[in-house]
C-alpha positions as CSV (number, residue, x, y, z in Angstrom):
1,X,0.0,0.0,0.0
2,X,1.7,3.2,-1.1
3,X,-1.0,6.1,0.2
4,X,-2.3,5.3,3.3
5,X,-5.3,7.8,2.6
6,X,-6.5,5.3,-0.1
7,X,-8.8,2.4,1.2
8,X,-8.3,0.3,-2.2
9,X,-5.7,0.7,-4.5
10,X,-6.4,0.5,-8.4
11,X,-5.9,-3.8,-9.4
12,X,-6.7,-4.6,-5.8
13,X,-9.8,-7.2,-5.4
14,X,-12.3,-5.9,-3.2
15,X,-13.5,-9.1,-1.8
16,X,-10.4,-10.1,-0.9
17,X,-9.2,-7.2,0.7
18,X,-12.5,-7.3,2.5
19,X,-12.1,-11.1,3.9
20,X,-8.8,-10.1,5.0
21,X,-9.8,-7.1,7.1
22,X,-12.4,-9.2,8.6
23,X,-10.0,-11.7,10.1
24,X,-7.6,-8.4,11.3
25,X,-10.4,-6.9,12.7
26,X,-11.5,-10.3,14.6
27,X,-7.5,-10.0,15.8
28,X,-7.8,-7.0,17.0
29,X,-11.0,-6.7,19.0
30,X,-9.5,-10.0,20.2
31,X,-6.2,-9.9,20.9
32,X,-5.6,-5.9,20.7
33,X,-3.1,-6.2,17.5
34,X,-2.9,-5.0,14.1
35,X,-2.5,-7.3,11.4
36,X,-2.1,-6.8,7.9
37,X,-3.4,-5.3,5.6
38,X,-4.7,-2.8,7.8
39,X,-3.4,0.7,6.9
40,X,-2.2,3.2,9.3
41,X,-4.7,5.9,9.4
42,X,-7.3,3.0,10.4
43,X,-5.0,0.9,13.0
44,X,-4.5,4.2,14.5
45,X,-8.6,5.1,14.5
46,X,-9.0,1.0,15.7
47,X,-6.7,2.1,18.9
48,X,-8.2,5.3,19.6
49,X,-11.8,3.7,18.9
50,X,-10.6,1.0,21.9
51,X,-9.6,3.5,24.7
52,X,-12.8,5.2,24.2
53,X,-14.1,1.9,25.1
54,X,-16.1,1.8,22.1
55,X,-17.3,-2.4,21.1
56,X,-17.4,-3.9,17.9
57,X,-21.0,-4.7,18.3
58,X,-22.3,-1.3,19.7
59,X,-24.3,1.2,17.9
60,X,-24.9,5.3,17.5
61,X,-27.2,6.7,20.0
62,X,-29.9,9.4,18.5
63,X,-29.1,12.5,20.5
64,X,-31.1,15.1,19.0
65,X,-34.6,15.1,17.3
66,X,-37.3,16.8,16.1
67,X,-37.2,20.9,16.9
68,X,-33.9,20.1,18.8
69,X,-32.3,19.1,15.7
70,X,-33.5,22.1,13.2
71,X,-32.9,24.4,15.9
72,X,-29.7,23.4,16.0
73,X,-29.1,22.8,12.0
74,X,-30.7,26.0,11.6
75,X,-27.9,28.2,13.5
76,X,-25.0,25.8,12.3
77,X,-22.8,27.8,10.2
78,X,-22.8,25.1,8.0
79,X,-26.6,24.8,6.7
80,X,-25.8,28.5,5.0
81,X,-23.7,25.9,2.3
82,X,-26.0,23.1,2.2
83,X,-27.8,24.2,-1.0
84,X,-24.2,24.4,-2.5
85,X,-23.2,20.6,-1.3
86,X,-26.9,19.0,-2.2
87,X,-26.1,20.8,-6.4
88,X,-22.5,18.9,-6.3
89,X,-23.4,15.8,-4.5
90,X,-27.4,15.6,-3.8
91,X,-28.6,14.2,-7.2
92,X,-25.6,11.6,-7.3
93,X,-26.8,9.9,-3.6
94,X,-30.8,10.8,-4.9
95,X,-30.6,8.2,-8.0
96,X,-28.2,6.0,-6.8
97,X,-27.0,3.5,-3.7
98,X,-25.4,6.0,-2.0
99,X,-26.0,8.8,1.0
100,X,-24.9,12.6,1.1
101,X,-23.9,12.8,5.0
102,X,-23.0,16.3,6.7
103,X,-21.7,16.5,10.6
104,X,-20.7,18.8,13.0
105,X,-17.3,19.2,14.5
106,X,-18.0,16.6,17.5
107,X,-19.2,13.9,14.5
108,X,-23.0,14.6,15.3
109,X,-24.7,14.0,11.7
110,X,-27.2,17.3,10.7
111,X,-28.0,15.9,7.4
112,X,-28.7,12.7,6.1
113,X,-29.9,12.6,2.3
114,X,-30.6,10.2,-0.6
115,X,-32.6,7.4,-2.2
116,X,-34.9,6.4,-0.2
117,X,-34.0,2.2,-0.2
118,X,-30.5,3.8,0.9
119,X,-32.1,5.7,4.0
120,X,-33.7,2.9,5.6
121,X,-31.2,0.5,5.5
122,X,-28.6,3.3,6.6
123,X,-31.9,4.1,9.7
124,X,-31.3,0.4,10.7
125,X,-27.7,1.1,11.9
126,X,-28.8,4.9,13.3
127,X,-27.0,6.4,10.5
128,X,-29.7,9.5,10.6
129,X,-29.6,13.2,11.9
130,X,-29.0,13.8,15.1
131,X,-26.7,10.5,16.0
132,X,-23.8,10.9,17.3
133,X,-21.1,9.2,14.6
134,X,-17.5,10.2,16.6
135,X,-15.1,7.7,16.6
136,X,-15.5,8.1,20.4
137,X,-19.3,7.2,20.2
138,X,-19.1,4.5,17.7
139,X,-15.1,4.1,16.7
140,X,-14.0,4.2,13.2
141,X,-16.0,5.5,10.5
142,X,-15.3,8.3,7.8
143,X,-17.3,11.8,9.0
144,X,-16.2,11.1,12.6
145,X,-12.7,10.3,11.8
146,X,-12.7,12.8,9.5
147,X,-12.9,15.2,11.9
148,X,-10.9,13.7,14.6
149,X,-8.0,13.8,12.0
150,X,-8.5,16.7,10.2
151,X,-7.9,15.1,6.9
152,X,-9.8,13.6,4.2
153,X,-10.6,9.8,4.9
154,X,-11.6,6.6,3.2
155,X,-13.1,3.8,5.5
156,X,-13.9,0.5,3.6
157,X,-16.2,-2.4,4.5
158,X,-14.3,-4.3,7.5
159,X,-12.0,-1.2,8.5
160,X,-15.3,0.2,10.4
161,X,-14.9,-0.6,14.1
162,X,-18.6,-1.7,14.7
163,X,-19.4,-4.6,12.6
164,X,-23.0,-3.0,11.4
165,X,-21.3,-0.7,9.5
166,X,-19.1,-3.0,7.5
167,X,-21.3,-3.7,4.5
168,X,-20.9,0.2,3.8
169,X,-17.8,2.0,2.3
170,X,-17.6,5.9,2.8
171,X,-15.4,8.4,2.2
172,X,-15.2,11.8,4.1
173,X,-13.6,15.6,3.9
174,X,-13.4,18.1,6.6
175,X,-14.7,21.2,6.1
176,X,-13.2,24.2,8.0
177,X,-14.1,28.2,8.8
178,X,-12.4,30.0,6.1
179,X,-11.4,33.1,8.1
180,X,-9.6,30.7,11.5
181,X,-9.2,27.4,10.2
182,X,-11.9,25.6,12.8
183,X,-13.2,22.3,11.3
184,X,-17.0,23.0,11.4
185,X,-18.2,19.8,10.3
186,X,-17.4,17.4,7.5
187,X,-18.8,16.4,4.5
188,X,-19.2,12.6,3.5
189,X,-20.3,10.3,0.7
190,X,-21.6,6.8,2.1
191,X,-22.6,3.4,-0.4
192,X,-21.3,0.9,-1.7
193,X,-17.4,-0.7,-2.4
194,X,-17.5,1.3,-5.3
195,X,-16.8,4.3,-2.8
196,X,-13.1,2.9,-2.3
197,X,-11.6,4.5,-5.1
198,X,-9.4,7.0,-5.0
199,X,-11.7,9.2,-7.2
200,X,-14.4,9.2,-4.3
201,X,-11.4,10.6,-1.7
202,X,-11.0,13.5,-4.0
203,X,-14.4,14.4,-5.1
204,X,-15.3,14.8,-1.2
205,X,-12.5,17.1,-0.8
206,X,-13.1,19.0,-3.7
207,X,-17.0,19.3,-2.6
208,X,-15.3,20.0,1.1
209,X,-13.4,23.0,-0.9
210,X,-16.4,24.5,-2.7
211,X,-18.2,24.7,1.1
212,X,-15.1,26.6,2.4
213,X,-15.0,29.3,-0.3
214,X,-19.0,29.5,-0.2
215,X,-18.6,30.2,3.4
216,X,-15.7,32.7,2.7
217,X,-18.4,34.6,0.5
218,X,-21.5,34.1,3.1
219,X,-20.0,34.7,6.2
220,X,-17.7,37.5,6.4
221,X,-15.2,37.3,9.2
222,X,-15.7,38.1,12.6
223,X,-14.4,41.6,14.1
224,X,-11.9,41.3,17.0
225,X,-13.8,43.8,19.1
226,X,-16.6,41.3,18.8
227,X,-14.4,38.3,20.0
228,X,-15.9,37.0,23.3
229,X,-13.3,35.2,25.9
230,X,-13.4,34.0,28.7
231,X,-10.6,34.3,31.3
232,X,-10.2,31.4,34.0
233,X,-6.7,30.6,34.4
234,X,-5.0,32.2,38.2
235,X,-8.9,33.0,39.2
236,X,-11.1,31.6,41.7
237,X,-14.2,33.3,39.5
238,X,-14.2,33.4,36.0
239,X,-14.3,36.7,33.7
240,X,-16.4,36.9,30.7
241,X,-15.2,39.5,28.1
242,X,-18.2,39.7,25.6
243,X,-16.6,42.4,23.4
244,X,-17.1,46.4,23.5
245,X,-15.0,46.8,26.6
246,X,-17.9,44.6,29.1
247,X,-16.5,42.6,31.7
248,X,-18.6,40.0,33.5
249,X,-17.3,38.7,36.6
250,X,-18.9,35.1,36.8
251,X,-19.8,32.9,40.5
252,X,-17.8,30.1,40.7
253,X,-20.6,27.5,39.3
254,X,-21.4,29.9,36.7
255,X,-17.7,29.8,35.5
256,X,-17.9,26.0,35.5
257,X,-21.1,26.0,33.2
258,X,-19.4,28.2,30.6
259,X,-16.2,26.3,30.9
260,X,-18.3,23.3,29.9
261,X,-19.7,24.9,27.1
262,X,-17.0,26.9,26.0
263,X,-14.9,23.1,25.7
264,X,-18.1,21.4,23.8
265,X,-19.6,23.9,21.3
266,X,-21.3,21.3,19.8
267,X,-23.5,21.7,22.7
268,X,-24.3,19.4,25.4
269,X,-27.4,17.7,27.3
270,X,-29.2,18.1,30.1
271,X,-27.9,14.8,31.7
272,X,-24.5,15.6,30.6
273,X,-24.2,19.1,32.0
274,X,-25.8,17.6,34.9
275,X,-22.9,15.1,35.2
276,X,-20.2,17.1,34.5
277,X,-21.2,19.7,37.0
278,X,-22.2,17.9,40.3
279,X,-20.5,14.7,41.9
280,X,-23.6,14.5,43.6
281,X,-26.2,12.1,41.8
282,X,-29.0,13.2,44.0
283,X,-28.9,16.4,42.6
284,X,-32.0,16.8,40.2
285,X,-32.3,18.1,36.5
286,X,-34.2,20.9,38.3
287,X,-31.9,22.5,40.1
288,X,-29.9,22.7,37.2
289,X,-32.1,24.5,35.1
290,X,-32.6,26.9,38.2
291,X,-28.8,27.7,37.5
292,X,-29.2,28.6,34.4
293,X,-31.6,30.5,35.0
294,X,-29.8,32.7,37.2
295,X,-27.0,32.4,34.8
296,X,-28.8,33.3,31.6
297,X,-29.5,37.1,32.5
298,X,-25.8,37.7,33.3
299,X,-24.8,37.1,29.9
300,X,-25.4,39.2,26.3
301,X,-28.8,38.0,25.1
302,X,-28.6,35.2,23.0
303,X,-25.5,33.9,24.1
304,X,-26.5,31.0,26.0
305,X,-28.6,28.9,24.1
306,X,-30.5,25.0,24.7
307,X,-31.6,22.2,23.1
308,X,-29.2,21.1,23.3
309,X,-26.9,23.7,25.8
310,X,-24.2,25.5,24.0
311,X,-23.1,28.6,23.7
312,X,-23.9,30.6,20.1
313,X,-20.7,32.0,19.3
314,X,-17.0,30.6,19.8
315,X,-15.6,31.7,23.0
316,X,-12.0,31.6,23.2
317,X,-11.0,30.4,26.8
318,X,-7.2,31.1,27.7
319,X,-6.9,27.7,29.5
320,X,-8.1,25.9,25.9
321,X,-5.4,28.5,24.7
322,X,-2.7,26.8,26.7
323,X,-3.9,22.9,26.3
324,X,-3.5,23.7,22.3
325,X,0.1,24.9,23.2
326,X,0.9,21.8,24.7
């Protein structure tokens, strides 16, 4: 194998490759090695996939639906590009085997599209908007290791970590903010085998591309006197500098809710923030929406939004400042 981006190189036989992967991934979910012909990019997904504790046989979980999910595509930055990616992919997954896919940063799927035989079977392994698809929740796959890597991927057949997956093939691009270089989500072609050749890795990255100079176009850059940070590092009480010269001197729980936030701008539950911010498990879902209650009219309208929680703009924290330094 000479580019470990490409899942198949030209001559190869898919069914072969394919039987072979099966018995490396049986080694590895067994006996925690690689074996050949497993390439890089993927023995390295397989090992992070493991620590996350993620198991061969598990499957997505569907974590936002309904109103929650087209609030939330609605205000993605993203959905201002999605009539631009449905004209370069959206009639190629409509008339054949084949999905158009679009995530968020985290590997949450917004967008699910194409024939509609292709949609259910994909529904029977909770490939659908508003599943989670990180390689954290459900271990190697293209969109969520797209993003985890920040490169253009190709997963085929047996190189997905959950074994439901492995009768699909996708391939995956990243696409980032134009004016910082953030990955905002990606964007990801799923089918057949046919998906394996190297063609299908550049397409993706070319539609990936297109979304980034769209975006470029539609959303101008943000002003640096409208940058809001968030300053925690040598206080006991975090400050909140929402631009214009404000500062908003936060209660200690207050500063741990937007630390939260500010770390998961994807946005978080209710029973995750609840977790996250009290050891206590008696503590009720009541209490705390009472807290952010108390919390919401501190902040610059708007700023704190639900469904799920997460903040509307980036905040730049200077502790996330120093991790990335690191």
């Amino acid at each position: 194998m000479t580019d470990q981006w490409v899942a198949l190189e030209p001559g190869a036989d898919p069914g072969e490759r394919v039987r072979a992967l099966r018995r490396a991934h049986e080694t590895f979910t067994t006996a925690g090695t690689v074996a050949r012909p497993v390439r890089p990019v993927v023995a390295e997904s397989w090992r992070r996939s493991a620590r996350a504790g993620v198991g061969p046989d598990g499957t997505a979980s569907v974590e936002l639906t309904d109103d929650d999910l087209g609030a939330y595509r609605a205000e993605h930055p993203l959905a201002k590009v999605m009539p631009l990616v449905r004209e370069l992919v959206g009639t190629f997954a409509a008339e054949g085997s084949h999905l158009l896919a679009v995530c968020d940063a985290h590997g949450r799927l917004m967008w699910v599209e194409g024939h509609p035989t292709t949609l259910r079977r994909a529904d029977r392994m909770n490939f659908v908007p508003g599943a989670r698809w990180s390689e954290a929740a459900v271990g190697t796959n293209a969109p969520g290791t797209a993003v985890a890597v920040d490169r253009p991927v190709q997963v085929f057949a047996a190189e997905h970590f959950i074994r439901r997956v492995q009768p699909w093939t996708c391939a995956a691009a990243p696409i980032h903010d134009p004016h910082t270089g953030r990955v905002l989500g990606a964007v990801d072609i799923t089918g057949g085998d046919g998906l394996a050749h190297p063609h299908s890795l550049g397409f993706v990255q070319a539609v990936a591309r297109a979304a980034e100079s769209q975006l470029s176009l539609v959303a101008p850059p943000k002003q640096a006197e409208d940058t809001v940070t968030l300053s925690v590092l040598g206080r006991d009480e975090a400050e909140l500098r929402p631009g214009g010269g404000r500062r908003i001197r936060l209660s200690r729980r207050h500063s741990e809710v937007l630390v939260l936030l500010a770390r998961h701008p994807e946005g978080m539950t209710g029973d995750e923030l609840l977790c996250a911010l009290y050891a206590d498990e008696s503590v009720t879902p009541v209490t705390l929406r009472a807290e952010l209650a108390r919390l919401r009219p501190l902040l610059p309208p708007g700023l704190l939004a639900s469904r799920p929680y997460r903040l509307s703009v980036p905040v730049e924290c200077d502790a996330a400042l120093v991790e990335r330094q690191l």
